[in-house]
C-alpha positions, 0 to 999 in steps of 0.5 A: 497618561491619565486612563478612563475609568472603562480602561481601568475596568478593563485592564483590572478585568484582564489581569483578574482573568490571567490569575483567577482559577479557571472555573467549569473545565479542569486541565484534562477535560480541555485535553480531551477537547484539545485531542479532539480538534478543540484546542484548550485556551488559557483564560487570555485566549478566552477572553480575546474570543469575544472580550465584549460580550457581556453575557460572559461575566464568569469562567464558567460561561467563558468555558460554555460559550467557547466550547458552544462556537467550537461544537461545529468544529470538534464534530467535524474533526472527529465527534464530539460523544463525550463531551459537553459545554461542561467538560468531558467524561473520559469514560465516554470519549470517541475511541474509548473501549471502556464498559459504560461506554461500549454498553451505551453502543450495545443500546444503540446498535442492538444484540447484533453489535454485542454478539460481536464483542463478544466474540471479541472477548473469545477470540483475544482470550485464545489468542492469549492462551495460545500466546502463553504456549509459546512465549513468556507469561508471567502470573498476573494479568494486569488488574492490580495496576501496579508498576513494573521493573524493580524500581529501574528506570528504563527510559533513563537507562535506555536513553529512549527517544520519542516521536510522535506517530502522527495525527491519529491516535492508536485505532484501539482505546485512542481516548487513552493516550495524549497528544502530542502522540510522541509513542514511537520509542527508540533506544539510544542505548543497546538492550544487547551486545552484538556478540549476544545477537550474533550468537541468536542469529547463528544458531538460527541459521543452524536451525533453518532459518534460511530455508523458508520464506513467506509474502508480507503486502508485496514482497516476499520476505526471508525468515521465519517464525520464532517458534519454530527456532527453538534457541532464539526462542529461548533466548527470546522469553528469556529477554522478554520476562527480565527486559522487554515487558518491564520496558515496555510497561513502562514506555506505554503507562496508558494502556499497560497497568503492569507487565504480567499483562503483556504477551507476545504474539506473531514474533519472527526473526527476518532476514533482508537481503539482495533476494528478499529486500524489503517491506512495504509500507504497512500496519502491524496487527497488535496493539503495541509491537516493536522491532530488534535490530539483529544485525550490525549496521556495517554489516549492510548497504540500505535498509532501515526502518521509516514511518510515512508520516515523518518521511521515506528519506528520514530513517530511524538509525537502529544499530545492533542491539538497539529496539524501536518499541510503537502502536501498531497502527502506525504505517511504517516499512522498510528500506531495500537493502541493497548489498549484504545481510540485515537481521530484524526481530519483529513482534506484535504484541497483546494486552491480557486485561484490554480487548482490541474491540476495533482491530478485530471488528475491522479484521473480521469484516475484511475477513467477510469481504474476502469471502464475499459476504459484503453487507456482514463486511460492511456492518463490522467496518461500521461498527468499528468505525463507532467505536473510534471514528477515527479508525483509518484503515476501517474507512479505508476499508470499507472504501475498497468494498464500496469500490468492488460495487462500483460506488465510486462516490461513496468510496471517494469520501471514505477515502477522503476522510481517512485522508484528512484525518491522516493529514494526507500522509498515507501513499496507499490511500492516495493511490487507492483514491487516484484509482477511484478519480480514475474509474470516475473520469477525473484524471486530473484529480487522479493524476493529483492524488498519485503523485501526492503518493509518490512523493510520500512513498516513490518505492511502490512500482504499482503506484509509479506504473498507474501515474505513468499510464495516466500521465501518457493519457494526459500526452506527458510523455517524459514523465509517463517514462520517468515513471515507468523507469521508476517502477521498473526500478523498484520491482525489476520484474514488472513486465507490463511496466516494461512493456509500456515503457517501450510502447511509449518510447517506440511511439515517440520513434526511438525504436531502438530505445524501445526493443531492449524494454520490449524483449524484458517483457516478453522474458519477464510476462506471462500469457494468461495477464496478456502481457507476454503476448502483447510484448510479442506483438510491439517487439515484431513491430520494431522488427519490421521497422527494422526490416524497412530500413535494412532494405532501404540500405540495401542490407539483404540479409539483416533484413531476412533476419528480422522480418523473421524474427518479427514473424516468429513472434507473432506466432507465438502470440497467435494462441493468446490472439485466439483465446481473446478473440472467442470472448467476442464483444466482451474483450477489454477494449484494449485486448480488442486493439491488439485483435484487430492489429494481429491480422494485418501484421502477420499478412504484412511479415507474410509479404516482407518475407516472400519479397525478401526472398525472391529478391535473394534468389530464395523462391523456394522459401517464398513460395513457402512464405506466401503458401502460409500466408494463404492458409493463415488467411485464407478468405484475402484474395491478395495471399491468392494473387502473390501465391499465383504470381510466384507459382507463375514464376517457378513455371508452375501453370496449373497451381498458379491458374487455381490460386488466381481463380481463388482470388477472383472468387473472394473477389466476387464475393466482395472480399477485398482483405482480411 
């Protein structure tokens, strides 16, 4: 068909606009915008944006305009320091730690913020001294940026895998590296034979590997440090000078200039087993860090190492031998081994050449707030935070120390921004955000957020057990239950998991259910938490139910059996009753429910018992049951009456005339009970 001359015009456009140079912003500089929320278009996508807008009569424009109707959007998505209409300056970037831009901060926050990196600088200088006193360090320090290995190719002999780590970039120089962020490095071929690491692994055992261990997050863990194992030591510098640095100079070109600037730090041999099974899910304190399967895999049932954002269930398979090198900011744990021996060698690793201003800065602050020094606390957190916008655990953070001074509101976004940059990919701040909707009363919002982090991390029993509580206020009992199970599952030795767990199967009268739940958390509790005494109490409470039923079938002497079973452990929980009761009005409301339940529960065991008795014949023992009850509760003229009427049937006169007397006296004095 014959075309218009403006369909000419525009079809010449766009084919001149698909070949044409772009002119304004290189190939990096839109990968910078790109990294940073703004995607970089070809000419084709520029030119749909707006193909009619006749102010864009140049690339150059096209570029300006673009980038004018995206500047909402990039700040929005992490800042836009660094970059202009024209391009960006890598130098100046959000997240680099680079000398012009860290003196620009210096202008802008002052000589306190330069004491601090400083400080910095002193603390990773030692940290590297202190490094080479142990493990490995070769003579230069990384300023010659010059390649590594002898020409070797490691990834090719290695067969390295790549995945990416995620929406965020490292926390410390994250300008450096690009998206798609594809830093976690897997071997597909092994660095050592097995019967090498067996030999490592025995010699280890010989010098008293499995004589120490150690807490990591919550669990504790089997092992040790590697320096104080002098052969797999050893054997350790020896792979890192001719194997592991070269390795990884070469997995981590932007940030490592040259092996001789890498050096090992907190290295440790692990040991997994049914006793010390697992980690949790957490963050590494270095920069780079990798891990070294010690231990064939038929040599164990479960364990393995996963990162959260790919997943709990998608375990990246590590046989012996074979290495997982990554950042160490990306979140990752370990799965429980759940029958025989795993071992792991882990280590953080440093940079000579390369301070990791925002790690120590957010160290320190939690350091500070920890010793209670908040608003020092808080000035690191943000001072971290301008060094790289995007440092989650620095708002996570400084979230945990605006929630210790109950500004849940202010916590609430700190939270929500580490979230959204995250993708939501994180069950500590979910869980952690789940607790703030709660201590703000949004519980549907509460119950959302946990078990959006229990579908990311089901292995946390703190996490099922708070979705548990919440879900059995919200009258959800299965699932209250299911969550109790889960929790319980997870760390068998969670008494108050337990303990709700019964308290909700008894309310729904499966009493039988309930006991066995009950008498672990009366085993696994302790006092001091309430747990222990407060198992007692709902334990004695399915022994009394039980006591009604054996007498409605006439079964005497079970019925004796619990009522004092169910009086024994109200007694024992009698101290931790009287320590909560001398706090007055400042007991927790629920502690104050189990205050004002005791009384009438241990009188009530009083009259099952005495009653039991007489019916068996036993009057000795009931007159002594309702002596006690008399001297437990002294000011209930209903003790004084039973008392009298059983000292009138053991025909003794005088002691029933003065225990009536008694009760009329209470009586008059408008005692009526407890």
């Amino acid at each position: 068909f014959p075309m218009s001359s403006t369909i000419v015009g525009l079809v010449c456009s766009f084919v001149l606009l698909l070949f044409r140079p772009c002119v304004g912003v290189d190939d990096g500089d839109r990968m910078a915008l790109w990294q940073r929320g703004e995607y970089a278009l070809d000419p084709l996508d520029r030119y749909r944006y707006d193909p009619f807008d006749t102010e864009m009569n140049s690339l150059a424009s096209l570029d300006a305009a673009f980038a004018r109707r995206l500047r909402p959007i990039l700040a929005a998505r992490g800042g836009s320091a660094g970059c202009s209409e024209s391009g960006c300056d890598a130098e100046m970037l959000d997240g680099s730690s680079s000398p012009a831009r860290l003196s620009k901060l210096v202008e802008k926050l002052g000589p306190e913020f330069a004491s601090e990196l400083e400080t910095n600088r002193e603390e990773h200088e030692a940290d590297c001294l202190e490094s080479c006193q142990f493990f490995y360090c070769a003579d230069g320090d990384g300023g010659n940026e010059t390649s590594s290995g002898g020409g070797v190719n490691w990834e090719t002999q290695y067969g390295i895998r790549s995945y990416s780590m995620g929406a965020v970039p490292p926390e410390d120089f994250a300008s450096d590296f690009r998206f798609p962020l594809d830093l976690i490095k897997v071997t597909s071929a092994p660095l050592f034979d097995p019967a090498e690491s067996s030999s490592v692994v025995s010699r280890a055992e010989e010098e008293g590997l499995s004589s120490n261990e150690y807490r990591s997050g919550k669990y504790k863990l089997g092992g040790d440090w590697i320096k104080n194992l002098p052969s797999a030591l050893k054997w350790f510098n020896g792979r890192l000078r001719t194997q592991l640095f070269p390795l990884i100079a070469s997995l981590f070109p932007e940030v490592v200039t040259d092996a001789s600037a890498l050096r090992a730090h907190s290295v440790s041999l692990l040991k997994y087993n049914a006793s010390h099974p697992r980690t949790d899910v957490h963050v590494d304190n270095g920069i780079l860090a990798m891990t070294l399967a010690m231990t064939p895999s038929d040599d164990y049932v479960g364990g393995g190492t996963f990162f959260e954002h790919m997943g709990a269930d998608d375990v990246l398979e590590m046989d012996v031998g074979h290495g997982t090198f990554r950042p160490g900011s990306v979140r990752h744990g370990g799965h429980k081994v759940d029958r025989g021996t795993r071992y792991i060698l882990g280590a953080f690793l440093l940079i000579r050449n390369k301070v990791e201003h925002v790690r120590r800065m957010k160290n320190r602050g939690a350091d500070y707030r920890k010793k209670g020094d908040l608003e020092r606390a808080q000035k690191l957190f943000s001072w971290a935070l301008e060094i790289n916008p995007k440092c989650t655990t620095c708002l996570k953070d400084w979230a945990e120390l605006l929630q210790t001074q109950k500004k849940y509101p202010e916590a609430e976004t700190k939270l929500r921004r580490a979230l959204h940059l995250l993708e939501g990919k994180d069950s500590d701040a979910l869980f952690s955000l789940g607790v703030l909707l709660s201590q703000q009363n949004k519980d549907d919002e509460s119950i959302q957020a946990y078990r959006k982090s229990v579908a990311l991390n089901a292995d946390d029993a703190e996490l099922c057990y708070n979705l548990g509580i919440k879900l059995g206020a919200k009258g959800d009992t299965l699932g209250e239950q299911d969550m109790y199970a889960q929790a319980t599952k997870v760390d068998p030795n969670m008494a108050a998991a337990w303990l709700n767990w019964g308290t909700s199967l008894a309310e729904q009268g499966d009493v039988d259910l309930a006991e066995p739940k009950f008498l672990k958390a009366v085993d696994l509790g302790k006092d001091d938490d309430g747990v222990r005494p407060k198992a007692m109490i709902n334990l004695s409470l399915v022994y009394q139910k039980q006591t009604k039923t054996h007498m409605q079938n006439t079964n005497v002497a079970s019925a004796a059996e619990s009522i004092g079973k169910a009086g024994n452990l109200l007694e024992k929980a009698r101290t931790w009753i009287d320590a909560v009761k001398a706090l007055g009005g400042s007991m927790e409301p629920e502690d104050k429910q189990y205050v004002d339940m005791f009384g009438p529960l241990r009188l009530q065991c009083h009259q099952f018992a005495g009653r039991i008795y007489s019916a068996m014949g036993e009057f000795q023992k009931c007159e002594a049951e309702f002596r006690a009850a008399t001297e437990g509760f002294p000011n209930d003229p209903r003790t004084w009456f039973a008392l009298g009427r059983v000292l009138e049937h053991a025909g003794k006169a005088e002691e029933a005339k003065q225990a009536m007397d008694k009760m009329k006296a209470l009586q008059a004095m408008g005692q009526m009970g407890l």
